[in-house]
C-alpha positions as CSV (number, residue, x, y, z in Angstrom):
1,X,0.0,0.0,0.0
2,X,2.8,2.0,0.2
3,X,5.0,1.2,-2.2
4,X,7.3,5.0,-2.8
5,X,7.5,5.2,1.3
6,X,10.1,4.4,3.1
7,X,9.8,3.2,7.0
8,X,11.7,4.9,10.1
9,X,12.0,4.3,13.6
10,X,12.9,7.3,15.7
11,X,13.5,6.9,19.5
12,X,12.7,9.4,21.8
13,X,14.3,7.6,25.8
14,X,13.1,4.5,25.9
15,X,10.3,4.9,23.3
16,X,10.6,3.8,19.8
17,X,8.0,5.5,17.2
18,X,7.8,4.1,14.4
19,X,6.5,5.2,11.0
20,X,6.4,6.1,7.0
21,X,7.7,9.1,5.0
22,X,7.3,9.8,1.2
23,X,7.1,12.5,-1.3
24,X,8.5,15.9,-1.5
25,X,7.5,19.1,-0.7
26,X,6.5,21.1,2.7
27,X,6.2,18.7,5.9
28,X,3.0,17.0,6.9
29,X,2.2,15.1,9.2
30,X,-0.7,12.5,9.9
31,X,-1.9,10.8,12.9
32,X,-4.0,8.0,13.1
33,X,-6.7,7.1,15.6
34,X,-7.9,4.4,17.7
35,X,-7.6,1.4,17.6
36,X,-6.0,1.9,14.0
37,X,-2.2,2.8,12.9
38,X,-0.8,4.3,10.3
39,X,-2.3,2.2,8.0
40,X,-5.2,4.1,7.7
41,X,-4.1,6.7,5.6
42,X,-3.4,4.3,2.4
43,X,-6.1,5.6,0.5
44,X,-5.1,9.2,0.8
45,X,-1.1,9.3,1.4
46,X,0.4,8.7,-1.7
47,X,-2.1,11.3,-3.5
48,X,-0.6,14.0,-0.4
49,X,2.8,13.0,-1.2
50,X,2.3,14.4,-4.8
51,X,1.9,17.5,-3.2
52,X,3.8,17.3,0.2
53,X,6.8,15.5,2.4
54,X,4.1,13.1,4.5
55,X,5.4,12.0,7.9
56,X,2.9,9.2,9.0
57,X,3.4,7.6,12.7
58,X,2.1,5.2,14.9
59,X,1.4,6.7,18.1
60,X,2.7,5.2,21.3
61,X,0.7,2.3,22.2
62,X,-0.2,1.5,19.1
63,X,1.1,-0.2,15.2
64,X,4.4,-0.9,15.5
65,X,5.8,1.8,18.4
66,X,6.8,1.2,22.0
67,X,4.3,0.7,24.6
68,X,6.2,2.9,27.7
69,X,4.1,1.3,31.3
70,X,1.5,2.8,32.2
71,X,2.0,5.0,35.9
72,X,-0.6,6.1,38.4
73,X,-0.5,9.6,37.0
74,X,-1.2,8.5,33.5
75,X,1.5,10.8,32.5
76,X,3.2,8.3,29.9
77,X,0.2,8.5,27.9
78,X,-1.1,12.1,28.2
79,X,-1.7,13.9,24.7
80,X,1.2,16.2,26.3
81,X,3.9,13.3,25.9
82,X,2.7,12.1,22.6
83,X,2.8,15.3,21.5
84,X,6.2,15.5,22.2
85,X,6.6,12.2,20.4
86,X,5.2,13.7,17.1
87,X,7.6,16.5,17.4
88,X,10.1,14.3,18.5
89,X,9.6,12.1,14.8
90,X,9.5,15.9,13.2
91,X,12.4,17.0,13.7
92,X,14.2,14.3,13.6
93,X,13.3,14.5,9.5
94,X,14.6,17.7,9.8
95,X,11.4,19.7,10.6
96,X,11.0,22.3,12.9
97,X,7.6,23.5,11.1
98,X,5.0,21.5,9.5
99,X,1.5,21.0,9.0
100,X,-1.2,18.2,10.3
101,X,-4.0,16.1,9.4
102,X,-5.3,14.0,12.2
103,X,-8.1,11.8,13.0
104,X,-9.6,10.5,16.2
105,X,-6.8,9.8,18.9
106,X,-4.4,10.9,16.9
107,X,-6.4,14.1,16.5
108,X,-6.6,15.0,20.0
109,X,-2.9,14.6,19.8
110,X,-2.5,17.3,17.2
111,X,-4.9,19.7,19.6
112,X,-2.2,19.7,22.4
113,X,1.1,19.5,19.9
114,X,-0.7,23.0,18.5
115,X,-0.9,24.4,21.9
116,X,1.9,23.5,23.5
117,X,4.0,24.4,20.3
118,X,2.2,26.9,18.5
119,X,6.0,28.0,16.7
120,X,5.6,24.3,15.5
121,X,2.2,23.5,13.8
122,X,1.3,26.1,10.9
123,X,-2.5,24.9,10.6
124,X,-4.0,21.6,11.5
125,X,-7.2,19.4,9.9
126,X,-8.9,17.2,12.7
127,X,-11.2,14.3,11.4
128,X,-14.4,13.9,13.4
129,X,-14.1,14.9,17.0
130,X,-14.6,17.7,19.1
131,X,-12.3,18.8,22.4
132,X,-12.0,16.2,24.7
133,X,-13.3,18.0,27.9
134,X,-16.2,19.5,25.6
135,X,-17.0,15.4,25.1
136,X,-17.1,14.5,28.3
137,X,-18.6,17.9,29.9
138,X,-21.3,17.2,27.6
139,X,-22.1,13.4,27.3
140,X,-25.6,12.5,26.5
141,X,-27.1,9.1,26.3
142,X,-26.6,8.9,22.4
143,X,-23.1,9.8,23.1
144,X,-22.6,6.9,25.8
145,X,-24.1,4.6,23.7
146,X,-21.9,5.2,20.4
147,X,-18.6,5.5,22.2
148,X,-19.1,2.7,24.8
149,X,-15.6,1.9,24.8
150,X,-14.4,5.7,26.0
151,X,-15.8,4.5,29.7
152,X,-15.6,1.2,29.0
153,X,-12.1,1.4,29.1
154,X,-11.3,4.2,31.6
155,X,-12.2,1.5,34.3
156,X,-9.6,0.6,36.5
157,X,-7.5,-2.2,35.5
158,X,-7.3,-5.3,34.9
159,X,-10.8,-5.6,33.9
160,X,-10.6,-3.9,30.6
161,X,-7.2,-5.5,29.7
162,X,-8.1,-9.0,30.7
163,X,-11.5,-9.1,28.4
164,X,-9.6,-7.4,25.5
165,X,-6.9,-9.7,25.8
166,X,-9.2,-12.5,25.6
167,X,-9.8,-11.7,22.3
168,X,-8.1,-8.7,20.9
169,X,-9.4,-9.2,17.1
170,X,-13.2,-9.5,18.5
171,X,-12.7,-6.3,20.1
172,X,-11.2,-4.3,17.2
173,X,-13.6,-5.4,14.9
174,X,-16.5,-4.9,18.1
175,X,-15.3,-1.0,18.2
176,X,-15.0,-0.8,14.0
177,X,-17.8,-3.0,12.8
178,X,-20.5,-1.6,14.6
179,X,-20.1,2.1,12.9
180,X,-21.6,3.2,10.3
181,X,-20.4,1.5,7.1
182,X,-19.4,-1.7,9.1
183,X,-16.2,-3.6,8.3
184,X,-16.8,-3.0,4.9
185,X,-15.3,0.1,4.6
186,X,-11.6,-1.2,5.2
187,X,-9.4,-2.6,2.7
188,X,-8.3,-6.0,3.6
189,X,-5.0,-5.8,4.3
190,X,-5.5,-2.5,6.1
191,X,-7.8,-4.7,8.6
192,X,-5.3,-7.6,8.8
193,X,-2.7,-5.0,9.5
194,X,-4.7,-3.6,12.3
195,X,-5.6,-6.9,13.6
196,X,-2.1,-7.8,13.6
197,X,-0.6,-4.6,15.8
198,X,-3.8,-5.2,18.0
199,X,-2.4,-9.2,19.3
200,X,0.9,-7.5,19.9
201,X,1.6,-7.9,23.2
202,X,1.1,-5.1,25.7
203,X,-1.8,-3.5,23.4
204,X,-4.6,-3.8,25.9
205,X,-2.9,-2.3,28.4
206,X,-1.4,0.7,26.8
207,X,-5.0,1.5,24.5
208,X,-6.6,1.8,28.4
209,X,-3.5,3.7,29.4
210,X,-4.4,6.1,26.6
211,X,-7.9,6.4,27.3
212,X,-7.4,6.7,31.5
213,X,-5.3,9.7,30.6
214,X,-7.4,11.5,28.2
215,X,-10.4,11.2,31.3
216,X,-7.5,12.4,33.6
217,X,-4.7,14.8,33.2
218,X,-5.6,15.1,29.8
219,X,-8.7,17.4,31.0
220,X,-6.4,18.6,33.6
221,X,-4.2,20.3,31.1
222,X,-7.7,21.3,29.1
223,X,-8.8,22.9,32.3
224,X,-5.3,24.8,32.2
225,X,-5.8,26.1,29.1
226,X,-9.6,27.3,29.3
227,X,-9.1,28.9,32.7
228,X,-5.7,31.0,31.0
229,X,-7.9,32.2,28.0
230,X,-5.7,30.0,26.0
231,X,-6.8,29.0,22.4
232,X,-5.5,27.6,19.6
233,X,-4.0,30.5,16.6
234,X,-3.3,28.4,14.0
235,X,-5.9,28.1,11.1
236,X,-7.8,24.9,12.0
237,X,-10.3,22.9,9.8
238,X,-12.6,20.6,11.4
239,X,-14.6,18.1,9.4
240,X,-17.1,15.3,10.8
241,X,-18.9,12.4,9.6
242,X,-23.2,13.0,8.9
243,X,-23.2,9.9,9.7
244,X,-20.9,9.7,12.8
245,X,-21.6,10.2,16.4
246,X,-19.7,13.5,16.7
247,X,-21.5,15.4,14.5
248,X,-25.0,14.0,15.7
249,X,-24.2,14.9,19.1
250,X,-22.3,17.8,19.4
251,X,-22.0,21.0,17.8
252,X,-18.6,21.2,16.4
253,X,-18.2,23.8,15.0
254,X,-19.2,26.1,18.4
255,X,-17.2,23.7,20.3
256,X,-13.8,24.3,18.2
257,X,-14.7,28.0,17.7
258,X,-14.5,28.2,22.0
259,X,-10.9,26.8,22.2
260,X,-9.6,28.2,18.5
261,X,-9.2,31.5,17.2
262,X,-9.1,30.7,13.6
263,X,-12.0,27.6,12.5
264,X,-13.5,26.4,9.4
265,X,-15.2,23.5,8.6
266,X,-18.1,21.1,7.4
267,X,-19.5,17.6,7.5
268,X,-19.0,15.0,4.6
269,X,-21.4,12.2,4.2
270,X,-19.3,9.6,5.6
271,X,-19.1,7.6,8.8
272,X,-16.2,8.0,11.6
273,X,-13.4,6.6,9.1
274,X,-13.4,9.4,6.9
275,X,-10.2,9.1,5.4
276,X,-11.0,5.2,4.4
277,X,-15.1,5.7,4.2
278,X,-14.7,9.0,2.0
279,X,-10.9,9.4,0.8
280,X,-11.3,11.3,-2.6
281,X,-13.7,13.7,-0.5
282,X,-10.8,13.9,2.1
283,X,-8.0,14.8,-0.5
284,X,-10.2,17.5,-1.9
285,X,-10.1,19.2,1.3
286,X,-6.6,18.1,2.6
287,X,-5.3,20.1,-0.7
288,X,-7.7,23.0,-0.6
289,X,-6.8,24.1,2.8
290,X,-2.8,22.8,3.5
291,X,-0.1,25.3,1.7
292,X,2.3,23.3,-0.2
């Protein structure tokens, strides 16, 4: 799938990122979401590296990067540290500015790498979520429902780890199937490659990891940044599924507008996997809005 990319690993300590870069042009970086890697940008990728240098990682945790313990503080996998991971991968191509397209996680990622290092991210595209403490200050039954497995696995261990681990594929396909466009919507070997990263061991534990932190210190450092006036300056484009819980539950755009100075963006009739659900729709933004 991506056959003009070559693969890196870059560690920052103990923690080994690893990832694809390809094409030419001004940096940009992707981030994937849960409980995906990489991988998920096939369909879109090599089209972006016509136009740009595209720097796609796995996030800690997740596809083929370490997974650091988890502490009691939930520090190892606050959006704060994997920001610093992204940054970490960036420069290490040589980049002390770029640009980013994210979805999901990996999205809420790009939200604190923009405000903790504004000098670093020019303008940023997020795929189909609103600000995390906006989510959970404003959870409605519909919400709960859709996203089961944000307080599903937030409970304290070793419950969720022990009934992923009893069957890791079940779960994936559990969280990806039951969206919108079903299974369907992935390429096969993008869903073997998924399954595959999610049987590595330690998964379980460092997906709950992720998720404890962003009901945590993640709205800890949210709370910081609210109370401090603090918003994002970058441009920032925000685009949902019509058919995805995020848009049927929340009003985006308001939401982003409160916590960014600079917002644009729309819906596309597509599920929560945009970028595989709705890729030539996706590129067709990605290019409008990112400066080459």
């Amino acid at each position: 799938m991506f056959e003009a990319f070559e693969t890196f690993d870059v560690s920052r300590g103990a923690v080994a990122l690893h990832g694809r870069k390809g094409g030419q042009g001004a940096p940009l970086l992707l981030l994937h979401g849960h409980p995906q890697t990489h991988v998920m940008w096939h369909a879109v990728a090599p089209s972006l590296a016509n136009h740009f240098t595209v720097v796609m990682m796995d996030l800690r945790g997740y596809g083929d990067s370490g997974r650091p313990a988890a502490d009691p503080g939930h520090l190892a996998y606050s959006k704060r540290e994997m920001a610093l991971d992204a940054l970490a991968v960036m420069q290490h191509h040589g980049f002390d500015t770029f640009q980013v397209l994210a979805h999901d996680r990996g999205a809420r990622v790009a939200h604190r790498l923009a405000a903790d290092h504004p000098a670093a991210v020019q303008r940023l595209m997020l795929l189909d979520i609103a600000p995390t403490l906006a989510m959970y200050e404003n959870t409605s039954e519909a919400f709960a429902r859709a996203y089961w497995h944000w307080f599903f696995l937030i409970q304290p261990p070793p419950l969720p780890e022990a009934l992923i681990e009893s069957g890791p594929v079940r779960y994936l396909r559990s969280v990806m199937g039951k969206r919108h466009a079903g299974l369907a919507a992935f390429a096969p070997a993008a869903l073997a490659e998924y399954e595959r990263c999610m049987q590595i061991p330690g998964t379980a534990e460092s997906i709950c990891a992720d998720y404890r932190a962003s009901a945590t210190v993640d709205l800890e450092h949210d709370r910081a940044d609210v109370a401090a006036a603090k918003r994002l300056t970058q441009p920032l484009q925000v685009l949902w599924g019509e058919h995805g819980a995020v848009g049927q539950c929340f009003d985006v755009l308001r939401l982003w507008r409160d916590r960014a100075a600079d917002v644009s963006g729309l819906s596309l009739p597509s599920g929560h996997y945009i970028a595989e659900e709705a890729p030539e729709l996706l590129l067709a933004q990605a290019l409008n809005f990112f400066k080459p």
